[in-house]
Backbone bond lengths (Angstrom), bond angles and torsions (degrees), N, CA, C in turn:
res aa  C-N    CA-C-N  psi(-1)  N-CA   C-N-CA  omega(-1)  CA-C   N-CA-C  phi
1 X - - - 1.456 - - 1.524 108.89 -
2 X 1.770 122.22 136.29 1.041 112.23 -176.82 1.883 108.57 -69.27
3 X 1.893 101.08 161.32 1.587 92.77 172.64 1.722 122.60 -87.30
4 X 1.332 95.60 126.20 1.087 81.94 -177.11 1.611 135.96 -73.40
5 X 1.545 111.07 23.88 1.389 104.95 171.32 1.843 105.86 -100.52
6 X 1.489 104.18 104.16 1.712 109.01 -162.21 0.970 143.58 78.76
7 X 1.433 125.24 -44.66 1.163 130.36 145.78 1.345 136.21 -15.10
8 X 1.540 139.38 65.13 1.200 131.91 159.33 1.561 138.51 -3.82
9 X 1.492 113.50 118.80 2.068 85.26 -179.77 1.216 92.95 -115.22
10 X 1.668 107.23 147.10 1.564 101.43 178.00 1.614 103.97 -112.88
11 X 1.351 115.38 -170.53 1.524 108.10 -165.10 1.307 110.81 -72.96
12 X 1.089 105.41 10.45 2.034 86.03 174.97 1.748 92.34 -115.39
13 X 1.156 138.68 -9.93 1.509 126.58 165.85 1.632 103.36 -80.41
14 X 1.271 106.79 -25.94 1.917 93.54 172.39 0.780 123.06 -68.75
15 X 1.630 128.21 -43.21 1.389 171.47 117.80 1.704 89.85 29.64
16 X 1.601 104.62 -82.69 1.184 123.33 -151.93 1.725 99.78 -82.45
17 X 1.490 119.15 -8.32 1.541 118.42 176.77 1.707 95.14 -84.24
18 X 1.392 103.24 -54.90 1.548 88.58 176.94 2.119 122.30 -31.87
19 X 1.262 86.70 -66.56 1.116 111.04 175.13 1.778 134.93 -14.61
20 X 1.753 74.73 -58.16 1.605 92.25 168.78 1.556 117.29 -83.93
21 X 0.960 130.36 -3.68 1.266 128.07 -174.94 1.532 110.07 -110.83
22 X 1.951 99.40 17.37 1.565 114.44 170.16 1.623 133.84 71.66
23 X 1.581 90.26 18.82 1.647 116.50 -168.11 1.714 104.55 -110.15
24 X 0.916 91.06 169.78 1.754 99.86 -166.34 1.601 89.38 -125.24
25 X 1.420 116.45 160.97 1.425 101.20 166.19 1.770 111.34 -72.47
26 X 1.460 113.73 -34.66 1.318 117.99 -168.13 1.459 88.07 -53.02
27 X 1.270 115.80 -86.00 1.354 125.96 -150.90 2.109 98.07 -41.19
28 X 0.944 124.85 -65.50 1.346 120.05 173.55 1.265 106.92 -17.56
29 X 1.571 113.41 -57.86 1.810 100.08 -157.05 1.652 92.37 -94.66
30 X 1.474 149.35 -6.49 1.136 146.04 -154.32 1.833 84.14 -108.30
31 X 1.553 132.04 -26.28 1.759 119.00 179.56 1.679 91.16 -90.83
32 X 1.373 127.55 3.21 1.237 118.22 166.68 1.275 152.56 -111.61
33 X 1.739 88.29 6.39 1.592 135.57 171.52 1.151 110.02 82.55
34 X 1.544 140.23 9.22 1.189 146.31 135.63 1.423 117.95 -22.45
35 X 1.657 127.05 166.55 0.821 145.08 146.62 1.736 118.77 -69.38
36 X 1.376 112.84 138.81 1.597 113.81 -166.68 0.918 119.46 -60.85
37 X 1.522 133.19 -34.99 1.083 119.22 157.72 1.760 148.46 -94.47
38 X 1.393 98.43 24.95 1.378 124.79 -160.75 1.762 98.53 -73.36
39 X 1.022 129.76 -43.10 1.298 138.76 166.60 2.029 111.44 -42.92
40 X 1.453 101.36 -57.32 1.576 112.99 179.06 1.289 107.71 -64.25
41 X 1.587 116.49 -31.70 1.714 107.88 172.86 1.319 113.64 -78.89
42 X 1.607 138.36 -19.97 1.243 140.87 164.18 1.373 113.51 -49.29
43 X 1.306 115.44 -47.24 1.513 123.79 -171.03 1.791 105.16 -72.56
44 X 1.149 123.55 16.96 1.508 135.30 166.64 0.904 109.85 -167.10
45 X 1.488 146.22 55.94 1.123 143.36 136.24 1.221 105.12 178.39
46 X 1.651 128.50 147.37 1.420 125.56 -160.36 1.709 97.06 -81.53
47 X 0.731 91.83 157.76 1.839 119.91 -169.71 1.797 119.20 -171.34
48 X 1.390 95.92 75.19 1.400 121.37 -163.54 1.790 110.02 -48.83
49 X 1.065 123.84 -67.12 1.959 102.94 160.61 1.312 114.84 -61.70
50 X 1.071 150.83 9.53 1.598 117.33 149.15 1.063 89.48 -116.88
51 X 1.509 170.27 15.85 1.489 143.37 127.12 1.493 103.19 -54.14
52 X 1.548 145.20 -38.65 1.412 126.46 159.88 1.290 117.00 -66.88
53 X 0.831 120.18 -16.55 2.143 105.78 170.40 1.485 94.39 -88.96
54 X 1.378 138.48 -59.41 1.511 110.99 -173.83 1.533 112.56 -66.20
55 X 1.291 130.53 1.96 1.050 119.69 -179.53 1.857 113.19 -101.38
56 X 1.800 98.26 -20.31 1.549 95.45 155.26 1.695 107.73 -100.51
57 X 0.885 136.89 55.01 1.128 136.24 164.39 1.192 109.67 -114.30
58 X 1.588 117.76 -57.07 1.021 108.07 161.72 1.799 137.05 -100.80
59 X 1.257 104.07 43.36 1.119 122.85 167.06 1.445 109.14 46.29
60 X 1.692 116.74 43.44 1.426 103.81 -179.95 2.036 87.35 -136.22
61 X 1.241 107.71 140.97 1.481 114.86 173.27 1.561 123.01 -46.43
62 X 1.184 107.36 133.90 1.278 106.74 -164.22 1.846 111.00 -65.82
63 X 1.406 115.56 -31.31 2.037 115.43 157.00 1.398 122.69 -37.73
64 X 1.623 89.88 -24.14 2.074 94.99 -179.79 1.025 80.16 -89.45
65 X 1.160 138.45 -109.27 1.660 143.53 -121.22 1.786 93.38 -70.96
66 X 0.598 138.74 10.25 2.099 135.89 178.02 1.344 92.82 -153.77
67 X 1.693 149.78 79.51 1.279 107.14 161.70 1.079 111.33 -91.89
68 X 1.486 130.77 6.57 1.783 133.12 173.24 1.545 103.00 -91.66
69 X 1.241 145.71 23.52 1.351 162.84 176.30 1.509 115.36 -132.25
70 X 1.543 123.56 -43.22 1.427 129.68 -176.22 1.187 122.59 -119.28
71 X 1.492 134.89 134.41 1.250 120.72 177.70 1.823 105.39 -84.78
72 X 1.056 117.42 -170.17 1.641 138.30 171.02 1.256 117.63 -27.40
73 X 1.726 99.23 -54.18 1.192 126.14 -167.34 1.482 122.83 -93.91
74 X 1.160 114.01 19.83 1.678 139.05 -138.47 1.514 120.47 -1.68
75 X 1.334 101.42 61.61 1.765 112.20 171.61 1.664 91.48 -104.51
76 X 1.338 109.02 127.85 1.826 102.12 155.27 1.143 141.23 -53.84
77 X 1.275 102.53 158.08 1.501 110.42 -155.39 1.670 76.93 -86.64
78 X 1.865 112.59 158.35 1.514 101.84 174.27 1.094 105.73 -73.17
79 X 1.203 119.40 -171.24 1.573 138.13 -176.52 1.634 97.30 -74.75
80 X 1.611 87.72 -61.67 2.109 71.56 -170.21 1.656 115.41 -57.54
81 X 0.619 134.17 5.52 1.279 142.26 178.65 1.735 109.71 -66.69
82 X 1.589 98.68 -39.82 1.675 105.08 -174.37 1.584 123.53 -79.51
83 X 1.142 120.65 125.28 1.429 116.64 -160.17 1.325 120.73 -60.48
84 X 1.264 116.79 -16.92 1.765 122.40 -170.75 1.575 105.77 -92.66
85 X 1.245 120.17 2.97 1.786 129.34 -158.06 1.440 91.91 -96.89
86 X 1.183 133.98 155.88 1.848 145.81 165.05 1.467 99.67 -150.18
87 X 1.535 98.77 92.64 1.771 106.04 175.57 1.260 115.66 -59.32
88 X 1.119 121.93 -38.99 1.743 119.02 -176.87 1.603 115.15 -59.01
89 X 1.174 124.13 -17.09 1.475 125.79 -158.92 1.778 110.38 -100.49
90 X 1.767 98.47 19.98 1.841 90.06 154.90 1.418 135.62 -104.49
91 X 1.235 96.24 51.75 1.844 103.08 -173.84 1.616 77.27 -81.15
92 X 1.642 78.12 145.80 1.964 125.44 165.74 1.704 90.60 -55.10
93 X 1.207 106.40 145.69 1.834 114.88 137.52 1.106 122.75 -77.95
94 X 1.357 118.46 -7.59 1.646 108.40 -167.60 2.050 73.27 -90.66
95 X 1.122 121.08 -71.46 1.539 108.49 -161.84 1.928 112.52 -40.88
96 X 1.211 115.17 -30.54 1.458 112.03 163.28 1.697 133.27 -61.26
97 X 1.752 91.64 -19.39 1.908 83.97 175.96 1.335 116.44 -86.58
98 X 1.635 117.51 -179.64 1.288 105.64 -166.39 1.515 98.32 124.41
């Protein structure tokens, strides 16, 4: 298990905490009335209720396991904040034809 003083976990150490505690990701998000794979899309891309159930599941703060998603205080970081995001780029197609 990564430590949690700094130590980053990335999705295959969550992966493998789930794991040990005999859980599947499906089954996690399917005893939590989720969709089955809603858990596997958390683990690459933020998805704010199931990053708090895997983060009380496994009883570690959600700043450890996301700290580029959560601050300290576990309020999210905004969206623009994330480097792969380009806010300007949701124009309609219908406003582009013509």
């Amino acid at each position: 298990m990564p430590d949690l003083n700094g130590m980053t976990w990335d999705r295959h150490a969550i992966l493998a905490a789930i794991k040990r505690k005999g859980y599947t990701l499906e089954r996690l998000a399917t005893e939590n009335g989720l969709h089955k794979n809603s858990c596997k899309t958390a683990l690459g891309v933020p998805f704010p209720k199931v990053d708090r159930i895997i983060s009380t599941f496994l009883a570690v703060p959600l700043h450890l396991l996301w700290p580029d998603r959560y601050h300290v205080n576990g309020s999210r970081i905004l969206p623009q904040n994330y480097h792969n995001r380009k806010l300007n780029e949701f124009e309609s197609k219908k406003d582009m034809a013509a």
